[in-house]
C-alpha positions in Angstrom: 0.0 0.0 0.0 2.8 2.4 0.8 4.8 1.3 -2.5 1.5 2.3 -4.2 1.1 5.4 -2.6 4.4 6.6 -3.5 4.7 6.4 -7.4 6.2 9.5 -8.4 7.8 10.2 -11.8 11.5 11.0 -11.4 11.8 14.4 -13.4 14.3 14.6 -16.0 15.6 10.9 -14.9 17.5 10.4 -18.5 19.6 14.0 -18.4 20.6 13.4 -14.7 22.0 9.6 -15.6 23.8 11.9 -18.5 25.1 14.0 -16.3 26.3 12.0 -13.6 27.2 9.1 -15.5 27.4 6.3 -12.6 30.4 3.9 -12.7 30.7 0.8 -11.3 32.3 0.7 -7.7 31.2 4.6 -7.5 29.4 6.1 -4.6 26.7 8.2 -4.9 24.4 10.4 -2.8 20.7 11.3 -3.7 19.7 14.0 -1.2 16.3 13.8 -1.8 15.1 9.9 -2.4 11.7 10.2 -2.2 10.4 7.7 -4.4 13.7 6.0 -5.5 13.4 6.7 -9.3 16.8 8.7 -9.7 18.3 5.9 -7.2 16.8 3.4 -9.0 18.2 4.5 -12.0 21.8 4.8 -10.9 21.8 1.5 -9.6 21.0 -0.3 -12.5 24.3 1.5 -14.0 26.6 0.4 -11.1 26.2 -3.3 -12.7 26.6 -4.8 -8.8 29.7 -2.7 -7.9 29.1 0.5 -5.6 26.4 2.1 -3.3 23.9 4.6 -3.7 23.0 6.2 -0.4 19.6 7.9 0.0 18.3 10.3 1.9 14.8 11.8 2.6 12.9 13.2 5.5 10.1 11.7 4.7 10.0 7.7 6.7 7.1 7.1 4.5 9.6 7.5 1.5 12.3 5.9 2.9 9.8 2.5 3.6 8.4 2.9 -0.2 12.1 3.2 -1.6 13.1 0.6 0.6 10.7 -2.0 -0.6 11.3 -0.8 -4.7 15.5 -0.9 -4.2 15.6 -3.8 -1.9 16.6 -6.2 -4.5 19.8 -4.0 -5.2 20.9 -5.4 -1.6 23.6 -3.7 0.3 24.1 -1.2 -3.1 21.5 0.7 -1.9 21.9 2.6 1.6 18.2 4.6 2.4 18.9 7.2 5.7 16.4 9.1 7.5 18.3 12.7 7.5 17.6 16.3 6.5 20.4 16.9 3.7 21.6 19.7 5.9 23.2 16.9 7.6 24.6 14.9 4.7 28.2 15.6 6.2 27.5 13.6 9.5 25.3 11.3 8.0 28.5 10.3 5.7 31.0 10.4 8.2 29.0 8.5 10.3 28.6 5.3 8.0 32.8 5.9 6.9 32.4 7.9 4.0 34.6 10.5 3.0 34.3 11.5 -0.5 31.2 10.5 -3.2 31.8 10.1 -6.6 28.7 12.4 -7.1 25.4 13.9 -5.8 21.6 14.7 -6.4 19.5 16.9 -5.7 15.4 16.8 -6.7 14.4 19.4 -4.8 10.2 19.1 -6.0 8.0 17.8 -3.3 6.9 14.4 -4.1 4.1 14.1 -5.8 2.2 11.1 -3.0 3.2 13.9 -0.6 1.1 16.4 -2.4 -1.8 14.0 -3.0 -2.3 12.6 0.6 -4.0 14.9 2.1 -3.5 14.7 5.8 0.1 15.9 4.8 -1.6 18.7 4.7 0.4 20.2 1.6 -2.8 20.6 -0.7 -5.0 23.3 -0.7 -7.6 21.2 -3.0 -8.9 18.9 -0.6 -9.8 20.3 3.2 -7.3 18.8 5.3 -5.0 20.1 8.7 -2.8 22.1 7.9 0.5 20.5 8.5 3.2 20.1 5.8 5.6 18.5 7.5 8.2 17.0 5.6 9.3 15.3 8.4 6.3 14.1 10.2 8.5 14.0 14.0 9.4 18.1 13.4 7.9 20.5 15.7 6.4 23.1 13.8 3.8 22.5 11.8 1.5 25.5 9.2 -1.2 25.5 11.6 1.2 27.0 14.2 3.1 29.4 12.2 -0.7 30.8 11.8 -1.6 31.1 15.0 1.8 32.7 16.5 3.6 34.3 13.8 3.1 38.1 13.9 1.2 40.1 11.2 4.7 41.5 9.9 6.4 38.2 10.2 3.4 36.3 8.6 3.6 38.9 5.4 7.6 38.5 5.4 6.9 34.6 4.9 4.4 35.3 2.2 6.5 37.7 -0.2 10.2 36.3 0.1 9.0 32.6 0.3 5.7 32.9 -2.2 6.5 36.1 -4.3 3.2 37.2 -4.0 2.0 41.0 -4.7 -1.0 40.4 -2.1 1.4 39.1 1.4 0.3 42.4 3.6 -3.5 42.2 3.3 -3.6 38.1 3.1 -1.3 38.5 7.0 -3.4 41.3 7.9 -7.1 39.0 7.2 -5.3 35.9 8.7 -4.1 37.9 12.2 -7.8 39.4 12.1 -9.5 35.9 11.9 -7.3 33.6 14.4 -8.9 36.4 17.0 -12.1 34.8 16.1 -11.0 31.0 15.9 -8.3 28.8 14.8 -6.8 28.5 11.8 -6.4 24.8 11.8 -7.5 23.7 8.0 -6.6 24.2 4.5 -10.5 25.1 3.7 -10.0 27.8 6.0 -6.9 29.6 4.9 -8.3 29.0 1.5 -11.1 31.1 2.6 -9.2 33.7 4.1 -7.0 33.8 1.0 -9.8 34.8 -1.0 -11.5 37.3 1.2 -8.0 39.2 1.1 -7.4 39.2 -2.6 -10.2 41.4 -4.5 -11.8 39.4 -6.9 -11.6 41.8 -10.0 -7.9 40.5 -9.3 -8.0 36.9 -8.1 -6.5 34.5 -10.4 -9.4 31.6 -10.8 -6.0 28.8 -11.2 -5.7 29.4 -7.5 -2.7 31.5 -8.3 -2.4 33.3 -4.9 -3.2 30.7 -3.1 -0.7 28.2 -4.2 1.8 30.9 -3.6 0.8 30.9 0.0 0.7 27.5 0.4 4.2 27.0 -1.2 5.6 30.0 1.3 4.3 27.6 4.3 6.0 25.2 3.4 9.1 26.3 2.8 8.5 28.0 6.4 7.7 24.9 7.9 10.8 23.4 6.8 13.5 25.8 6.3 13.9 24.5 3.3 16.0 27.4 1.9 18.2 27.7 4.8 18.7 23.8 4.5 19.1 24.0 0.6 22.2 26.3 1.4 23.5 24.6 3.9 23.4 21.2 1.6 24.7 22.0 -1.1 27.9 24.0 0.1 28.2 20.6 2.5 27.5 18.5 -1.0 30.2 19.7 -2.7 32.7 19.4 0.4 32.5 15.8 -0.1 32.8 15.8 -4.2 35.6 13.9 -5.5 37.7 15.9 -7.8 36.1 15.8 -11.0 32.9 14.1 -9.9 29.7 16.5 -10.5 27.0 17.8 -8.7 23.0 17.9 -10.3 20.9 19.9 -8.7 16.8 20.1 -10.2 14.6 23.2 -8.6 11.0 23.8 -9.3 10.8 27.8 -8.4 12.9 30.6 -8.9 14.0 30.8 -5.2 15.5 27.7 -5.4 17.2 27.8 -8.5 18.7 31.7 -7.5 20.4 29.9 -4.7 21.9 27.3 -6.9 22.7 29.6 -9.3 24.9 32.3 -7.2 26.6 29.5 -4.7 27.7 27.7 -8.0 28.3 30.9 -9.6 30.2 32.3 -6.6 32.2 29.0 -6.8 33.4 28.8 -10.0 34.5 32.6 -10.3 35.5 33.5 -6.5 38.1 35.7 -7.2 37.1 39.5 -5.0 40.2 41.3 -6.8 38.9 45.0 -8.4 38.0 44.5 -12.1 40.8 46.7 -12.7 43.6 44.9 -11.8 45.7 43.2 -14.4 45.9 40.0 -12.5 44.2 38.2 -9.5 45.8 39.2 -6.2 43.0 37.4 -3.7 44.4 34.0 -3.7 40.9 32.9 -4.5 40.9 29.8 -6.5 37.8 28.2 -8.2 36.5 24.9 -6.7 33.9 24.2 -9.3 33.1 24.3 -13.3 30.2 24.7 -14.7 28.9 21.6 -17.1 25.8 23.8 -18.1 26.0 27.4 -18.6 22.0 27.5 -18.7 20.2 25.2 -17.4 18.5 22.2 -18.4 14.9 22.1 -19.1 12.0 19.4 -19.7 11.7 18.3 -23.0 7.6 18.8 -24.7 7.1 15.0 -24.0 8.0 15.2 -20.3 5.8 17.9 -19.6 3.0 16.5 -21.6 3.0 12.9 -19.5 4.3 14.6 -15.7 2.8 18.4 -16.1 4.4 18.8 -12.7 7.6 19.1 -14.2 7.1 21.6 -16.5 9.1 24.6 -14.0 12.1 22.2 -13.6 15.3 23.6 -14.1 18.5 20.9 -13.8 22.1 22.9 -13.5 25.1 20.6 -13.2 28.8 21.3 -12.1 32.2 19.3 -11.7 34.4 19.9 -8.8 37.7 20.8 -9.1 40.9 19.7 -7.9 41.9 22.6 -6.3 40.2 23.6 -3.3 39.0 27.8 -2.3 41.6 29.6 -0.7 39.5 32.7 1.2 41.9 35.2 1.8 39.6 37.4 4.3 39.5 34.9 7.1 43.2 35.9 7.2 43.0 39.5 7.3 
């Protein structure tokens, strides 16, 4: 039942193979497991030699994955751990270096269906979304103890949206009446707040709001950075990083951390040559990134925002300069 629950098509499976092309007797880290598709898939290149080590939040995924990749034996390595924590998690099981890593930062698609996860805003359900369902704080809690300003801070930088000030301002207002404790509810209040000469009828300002929840709930940016600056600590030289985003935020912090990582140098543009001492630790493999092909989209519409950007660390590591100053 749990297998069944978790089908999920692995977004732009065939360009990630590409780019990390998997070797026999290789080790390799997916960040973010979920179903097992991209694991899957690496595994089937490692012809018995090597291990895949997976790692999701989610112990519902983990138990799905589990049951698909058991037959892969002790190849496959699925770990209950935020990727924040991919560094301990390796040192832990006496890994040092990974012959490359993934990253498939979209929510899973059984996580979005079920609703007591709580992620959807089409079915009435608590309002939870919880990656990890042993965390603290859930959605329901950031609406009923966040303040009006911090509530509107969550909406714009985290959802983007134009309407974050009066959408606070109507939630603050209504959890002095009652609690906010359902997704039919905030639904609600999200539509009282936008006008309707101005609401999209998609749901557009609502999945905004629901998206900023969640990435409230569970830090996900803050964890993203964290990751993948601890991801590409443990690269081999010459062995590549893919990282797939589903939202501009996402994708801007992959973009500058790779950016800022293959050019690091802080010398004045006018200087002849670099004095810094800066050296880059990575290369891009794609200078724009990767996209979904017509035929994905049309058979997985969720991927249609996914954006896969790829880079091979180099040999030699940064040298930052300003600690020693």
């Amino acid at each position: 039942m749990i297998l069944q629950q978790f089908q999920h098509n692995s977004v732009l499976l065939q360009e990630v193979l590409s780019a990390l092309s998997p070797k026999p007797g290789g080790i390799y880290l997916d960040c973010t497991l979920g179903g097992g598709g991209h694991s899957e898939a690496i595994l089937e290149q490692l012809q018995g030699e090597g291990l895949v080590i997976g790692l999701d939040q989610d112990p519902t995924a983990l138990q799905a994955a589990g049951e698909r990749l058991k037959k892969y034996g002790s190849l496959f390595c699925p770990l209950q751990a935020n990727f924040k924590n991919l560094d301990t998690v390796l040192k832990a099981n006496h890994i040092a270096l990974v012959d490359g890593v993934l990253f498939d930062l979209g929510v899973s698609s059984p996580q979005l269906d079920v609703k007591e996860r709580g992620f959807t805003f089409r079915e009435n359900a608590p309002l939870d979304m919880r990656m990890d369902p042993a965390a603290s704080i859930t959605a329901a809690m950031i609406l009923a103890t966040a303040s009006e300003a911090e509530l509107r801070k969550i909406f714009y930088d985290y959802g983007e949206e134009r309407w974050s000030a009066r959408i606070a301002q109507f939630i603050v207002e209504e959890r002095q009446k009652t609690s906010i404790e359902t997704s039919d509810q905030l639904v609600e209040i999200i539509k009282a707040a936008v006008p309707s000469a101005v609401r999209h009828d998609d749901g557009h300002e609502t999945r905004r709001i629901f998206q900023a929840l969640r990435i409230a709930v569970n830090d996900e940016l803050n964890a993203l950075k964290i990751g993948l600056k601890k991801a590409i600590d443990v690269l081999k030289p010459q062995a590549l990083i893919a990282v797939i985003t589903f939202h501009s935020l996402e994708d801007r912090i992959v973009k500058e951390l790779f950016r800022q990582l293959v050019n690091p140098c802080v010398c004045p543009p006018k200087l002849p040559i670099c004095v810094c001492g800066r050296q880059p630790m990575l290369e891009l493999v794609n200078t724009k990134p990767i996209v979904p092909s017509e035929e994905e989209i049309n058979e997985n519409p969720r991927s249609h925002s996914a954006k896969l950007r790829i880079a091979r660390r180099l040999a030699t590591p940064i040298i930052d300069c300003k600690e020693d100053t």
